[in-house]
C-alpha positions as CSV (number, residue, x, y, z in Angstrom):
1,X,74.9,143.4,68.7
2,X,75.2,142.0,64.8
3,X,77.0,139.2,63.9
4,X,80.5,140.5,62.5
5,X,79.8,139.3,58.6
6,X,82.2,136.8,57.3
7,X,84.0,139.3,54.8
8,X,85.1,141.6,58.0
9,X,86.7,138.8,59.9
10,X,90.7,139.2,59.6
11,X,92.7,136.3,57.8
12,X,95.8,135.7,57.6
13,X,97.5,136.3,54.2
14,X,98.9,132.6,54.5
15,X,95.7,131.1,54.8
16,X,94.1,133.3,51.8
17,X,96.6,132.7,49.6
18,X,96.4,128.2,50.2
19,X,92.5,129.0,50.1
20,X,92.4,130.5,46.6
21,X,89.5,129.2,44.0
22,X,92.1,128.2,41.5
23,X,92.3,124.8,39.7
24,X,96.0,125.2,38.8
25,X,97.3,125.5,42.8
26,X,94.7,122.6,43.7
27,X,96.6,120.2,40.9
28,X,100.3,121.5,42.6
29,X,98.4,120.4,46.0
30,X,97.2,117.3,45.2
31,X,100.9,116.3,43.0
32,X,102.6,117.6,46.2
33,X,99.9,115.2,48.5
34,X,101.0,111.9,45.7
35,X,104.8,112.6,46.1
36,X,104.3,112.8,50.0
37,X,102.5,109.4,49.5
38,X,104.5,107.8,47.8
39,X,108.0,109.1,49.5
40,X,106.1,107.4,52.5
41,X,104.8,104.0,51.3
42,X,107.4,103.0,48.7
43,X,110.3,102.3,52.0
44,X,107.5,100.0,53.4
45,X,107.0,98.3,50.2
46,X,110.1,97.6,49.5
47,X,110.4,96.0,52.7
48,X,107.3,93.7,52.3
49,X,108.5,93.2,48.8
50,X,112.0,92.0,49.8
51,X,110.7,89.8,52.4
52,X,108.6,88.2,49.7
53,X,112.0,87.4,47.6
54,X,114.3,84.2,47.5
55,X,117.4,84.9,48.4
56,X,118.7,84.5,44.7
57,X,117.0,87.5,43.5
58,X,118.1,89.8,45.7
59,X,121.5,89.7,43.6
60,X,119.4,90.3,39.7
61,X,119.1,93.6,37.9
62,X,115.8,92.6,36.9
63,X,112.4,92.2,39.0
64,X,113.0,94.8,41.4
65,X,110.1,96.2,42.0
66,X,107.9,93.1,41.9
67,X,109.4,89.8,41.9
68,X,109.3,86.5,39.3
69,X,108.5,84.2,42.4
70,X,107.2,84.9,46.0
71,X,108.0,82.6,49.1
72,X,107.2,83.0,52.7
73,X,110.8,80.9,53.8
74,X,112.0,83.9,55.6
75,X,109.1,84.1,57.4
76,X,109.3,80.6,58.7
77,X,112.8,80.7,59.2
78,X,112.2,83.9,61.1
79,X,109.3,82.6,63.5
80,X,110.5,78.7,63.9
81,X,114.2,77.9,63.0
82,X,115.8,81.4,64.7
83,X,115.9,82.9,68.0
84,X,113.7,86.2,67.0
85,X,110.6,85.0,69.1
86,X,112.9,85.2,72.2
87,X,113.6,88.7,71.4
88,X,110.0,89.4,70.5
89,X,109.2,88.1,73.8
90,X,111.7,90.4,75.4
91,X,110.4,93.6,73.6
92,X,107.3,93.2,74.7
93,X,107.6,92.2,78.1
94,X,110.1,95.7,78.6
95,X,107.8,97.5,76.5
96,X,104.5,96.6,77.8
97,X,106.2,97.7,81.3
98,X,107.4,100.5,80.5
99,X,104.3,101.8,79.3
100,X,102.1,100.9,82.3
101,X,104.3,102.5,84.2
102,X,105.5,105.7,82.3
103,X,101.6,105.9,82.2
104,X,101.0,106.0,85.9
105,X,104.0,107.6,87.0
106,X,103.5,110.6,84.5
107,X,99.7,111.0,85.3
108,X,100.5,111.5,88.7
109,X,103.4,114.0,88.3
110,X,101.5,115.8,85.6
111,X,98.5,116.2,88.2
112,X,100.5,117.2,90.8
113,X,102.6,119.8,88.7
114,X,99.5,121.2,87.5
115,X,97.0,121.5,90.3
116,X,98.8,121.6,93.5
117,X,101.3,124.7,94.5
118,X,105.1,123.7,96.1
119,X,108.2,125.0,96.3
120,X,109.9,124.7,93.1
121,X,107.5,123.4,90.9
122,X,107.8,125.4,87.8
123,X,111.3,124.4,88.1
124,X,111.3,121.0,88.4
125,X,108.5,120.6,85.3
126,X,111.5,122.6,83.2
127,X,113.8,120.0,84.5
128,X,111.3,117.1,83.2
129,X,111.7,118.7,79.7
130,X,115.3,119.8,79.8
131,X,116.2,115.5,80.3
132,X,113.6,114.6,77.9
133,X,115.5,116.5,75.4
134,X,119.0,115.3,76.4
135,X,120.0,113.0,73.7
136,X,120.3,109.4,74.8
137,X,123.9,109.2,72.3
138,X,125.4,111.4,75.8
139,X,123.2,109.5,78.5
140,X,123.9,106.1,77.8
141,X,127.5,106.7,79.4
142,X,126.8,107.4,82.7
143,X,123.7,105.3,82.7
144,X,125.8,102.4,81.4
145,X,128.3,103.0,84.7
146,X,124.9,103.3,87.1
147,X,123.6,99.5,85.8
148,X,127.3,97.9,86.2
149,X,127.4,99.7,89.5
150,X,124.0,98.4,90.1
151,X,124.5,94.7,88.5
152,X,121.6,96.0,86.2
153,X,123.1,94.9,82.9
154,X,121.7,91.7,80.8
155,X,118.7,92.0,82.9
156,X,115.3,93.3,81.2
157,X,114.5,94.9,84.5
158,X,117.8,97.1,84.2
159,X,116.6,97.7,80.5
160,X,113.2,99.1,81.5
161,X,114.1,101.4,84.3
162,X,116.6,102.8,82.1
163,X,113.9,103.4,78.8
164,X,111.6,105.2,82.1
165,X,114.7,107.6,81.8
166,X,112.9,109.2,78.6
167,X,109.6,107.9,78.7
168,X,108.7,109.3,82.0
169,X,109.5,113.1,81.4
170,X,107.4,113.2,77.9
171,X,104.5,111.4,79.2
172,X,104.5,114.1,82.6
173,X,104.5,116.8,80.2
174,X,101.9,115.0,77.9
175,X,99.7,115.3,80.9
176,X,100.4,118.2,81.7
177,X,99.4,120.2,78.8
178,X,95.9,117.8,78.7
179,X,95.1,118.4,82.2
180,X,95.5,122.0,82.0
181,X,92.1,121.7,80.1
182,X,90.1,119.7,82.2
183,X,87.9,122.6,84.3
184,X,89.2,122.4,87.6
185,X,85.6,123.6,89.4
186,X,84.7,120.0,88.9
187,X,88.0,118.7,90.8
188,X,86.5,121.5,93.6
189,X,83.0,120.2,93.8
190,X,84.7,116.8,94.6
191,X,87.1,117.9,97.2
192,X,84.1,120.1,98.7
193,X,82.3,116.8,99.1
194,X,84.8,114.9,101.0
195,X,86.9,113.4,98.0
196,X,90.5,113.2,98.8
197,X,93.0,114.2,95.8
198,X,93.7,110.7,95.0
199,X,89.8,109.7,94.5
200,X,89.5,113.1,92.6
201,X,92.4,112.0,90.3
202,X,90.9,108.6,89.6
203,X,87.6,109.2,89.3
204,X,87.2,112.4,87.7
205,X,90.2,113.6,86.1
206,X,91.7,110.3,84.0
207,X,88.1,109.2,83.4
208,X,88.5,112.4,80.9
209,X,91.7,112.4,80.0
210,X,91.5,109.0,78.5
211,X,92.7,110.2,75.1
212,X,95.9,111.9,76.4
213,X,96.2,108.5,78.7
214,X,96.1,106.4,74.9
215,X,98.9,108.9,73.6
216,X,101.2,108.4,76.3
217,X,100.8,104.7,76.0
218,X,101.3,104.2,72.2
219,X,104.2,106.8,72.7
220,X,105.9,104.8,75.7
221,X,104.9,101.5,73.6
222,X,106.1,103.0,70.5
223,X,109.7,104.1,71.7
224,X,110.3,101.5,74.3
225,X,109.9,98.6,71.5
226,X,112.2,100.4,68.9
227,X,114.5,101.7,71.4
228,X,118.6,100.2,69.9
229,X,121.1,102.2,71.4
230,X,120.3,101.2,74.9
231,X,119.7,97.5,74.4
232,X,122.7,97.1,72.4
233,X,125.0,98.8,75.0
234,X,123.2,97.3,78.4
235,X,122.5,93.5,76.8
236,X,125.2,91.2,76.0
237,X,123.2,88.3,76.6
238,X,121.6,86.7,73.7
239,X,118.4,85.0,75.6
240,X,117.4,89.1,77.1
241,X,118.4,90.7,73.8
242,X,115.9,92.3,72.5
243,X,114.0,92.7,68.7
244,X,115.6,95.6,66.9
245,X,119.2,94.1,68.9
246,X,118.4,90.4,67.3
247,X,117.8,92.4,63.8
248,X,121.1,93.6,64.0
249,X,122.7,90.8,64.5
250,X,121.4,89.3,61.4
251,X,124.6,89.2,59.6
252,X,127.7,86.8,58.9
253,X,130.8,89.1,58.9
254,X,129.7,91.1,55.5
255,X,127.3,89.0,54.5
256,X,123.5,90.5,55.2
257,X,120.4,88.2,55.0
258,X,118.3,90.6,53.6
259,X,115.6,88.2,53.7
260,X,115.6,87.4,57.2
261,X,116.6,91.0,57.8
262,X,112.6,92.2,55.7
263,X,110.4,89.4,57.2
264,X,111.5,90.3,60.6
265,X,111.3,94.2,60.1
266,X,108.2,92.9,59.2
267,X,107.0,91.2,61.7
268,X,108.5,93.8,64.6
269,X,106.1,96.6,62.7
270,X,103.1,94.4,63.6
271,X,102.6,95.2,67.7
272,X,102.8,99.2,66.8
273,X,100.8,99.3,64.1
274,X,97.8,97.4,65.7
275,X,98.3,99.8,68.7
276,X,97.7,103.1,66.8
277,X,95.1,101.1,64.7
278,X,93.1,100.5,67.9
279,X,93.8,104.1,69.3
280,X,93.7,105.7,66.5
281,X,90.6,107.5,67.3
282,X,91.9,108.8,70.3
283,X,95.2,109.7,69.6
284,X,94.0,113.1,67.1
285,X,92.3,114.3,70.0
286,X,95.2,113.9,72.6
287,X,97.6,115.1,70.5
288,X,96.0,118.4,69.8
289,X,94.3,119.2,72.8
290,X,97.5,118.1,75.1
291,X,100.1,120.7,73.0
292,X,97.6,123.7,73.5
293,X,98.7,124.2,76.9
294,X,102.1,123.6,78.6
């Protein structure tokens, strides 16, 4: 049987039409590629930039896209004459376990919704994405009345079970979709040869879904260290406030330190953006392979 020549294989008109030789739609293509560029870097250069500024020329007309003069006070001010560091410390600590968990809890669900056969379990994944979905502005009611009920609130530990509440039903489904593609004749070979399912899931199924397992983790990193609404409602307490809370609170009545308010912004962008820089490689991969399937 010939190979079916290039010119006989069907494509879509979409696809023709972005593909044609023509020098005028690659110029509209590469001036709409520089506005999408720029729409995305000028925000974060504005930030640096302002966190760059004294505090007097945040009120001139003039040097406003590049200052006169440059200092780093707001920076030191940030790091060793505020109480930021205490909330950095919080962030992290919630977010860090958050993430290990969400990552362990949601390979094991998405394992067991995917390879072994109960009552209801078509069902109850649906149910995983249904809460996922639900906006936290309508959860953070009831979940507010669990932690008092609880004694939960001002307590990092109450703040962490309640970001699991969102983190735990994306990451299931994650692994879900990326199990789907690992063959499952090599999870048979293993249980014909006296592996239980717990040995088969840790030594044959997350040893290959390792860039799904990275996803999961910069997602659960990612959302648990920028997560507000939660932290402002469930944390009163200044010393287990967290980073984006502290930011907020960077104001005198209606005065803003816009300073202070750019350095730290800063500095709270660090944590993620090493994460994906580190994973970066791995994090193409989950992403496409893990939303083939569902």
């Amino acid at each position: 049987m010939s190979a079916t020549p290039r010119a006989q294989i069907a494509v879509n008109p979409i696809v023709r039409w972005l593909s044609r030789d023509s020098h005028g739609w690659l110029l509209i293509g590469y001036v709409i590629l520089l506005v999408a560029v720029v729409w995305t870097v000028l925000p974060l250069y504005w930030v640096m930039i302002s966190s760059l500024k004294p505090d007097a020329d945040f009120y001139k007309l003039q040097d406003v896209l590049w200052p006169s003069t440059f200092t780093a006070q707001h920076y030191v001010d940030m790091i060793f004459h505020s109480g930021f560091p205490i909330n950095l410390r919080n962030s992290l600590v919630v977010a860090l376990a958050t993430t290990v968990v969400s990552t362990i809890v949601g390979s094991m669900a998405g394992y067991a919704l995917v390879r072994l056969r109960f009552s209801g379990r078509k069902l109850f994944g649906r149910l995983l994405i249904y809460s996922y979905l639900a906006p936290g502005s309508i959860l953070f009611i009831p979940i507010f009345g669990m932690m008092v009920t609880l004694h939960l609130t001002n307590s990092l530990f109450g703040l962490g079970l309640t970001y699991l509440t969102f983190t735990v039903p994306f990451c299931t489904w994650m692994m879900m979709g990326y199990m789907q593609t690992v063959p499952v004749e090599l999870e048979e070979a293993a249980l014909v040869d006296g592996a239980t399912r717990w040995t088969t899931l840790w030594r044959i199924v997350l040893p290959l879904t390792v860039p799904a397992l990275v996803v999961v983790s910069v997602f659960s990193f990612t959302l648990s260290w920028n997560e507000f609404l939660y932290a402002l409602v469930l944390v009163q307490n200044q010393s287990v406030m967290t980073a984006p809370v502290g930011l907020a609170f960077l104001q005198a009545g209606d005065i803003f330190f816009w300073g202070k308010i750019m350095a730290a912004a800063i500095i709270m962008s660090v944590p993620p953006m090493l994460l994906y820089l580190f994973g970066q490689k791995w994090l193409v991969s989950g992403w496409t392979l893990g939303s083939v399937k569902g």
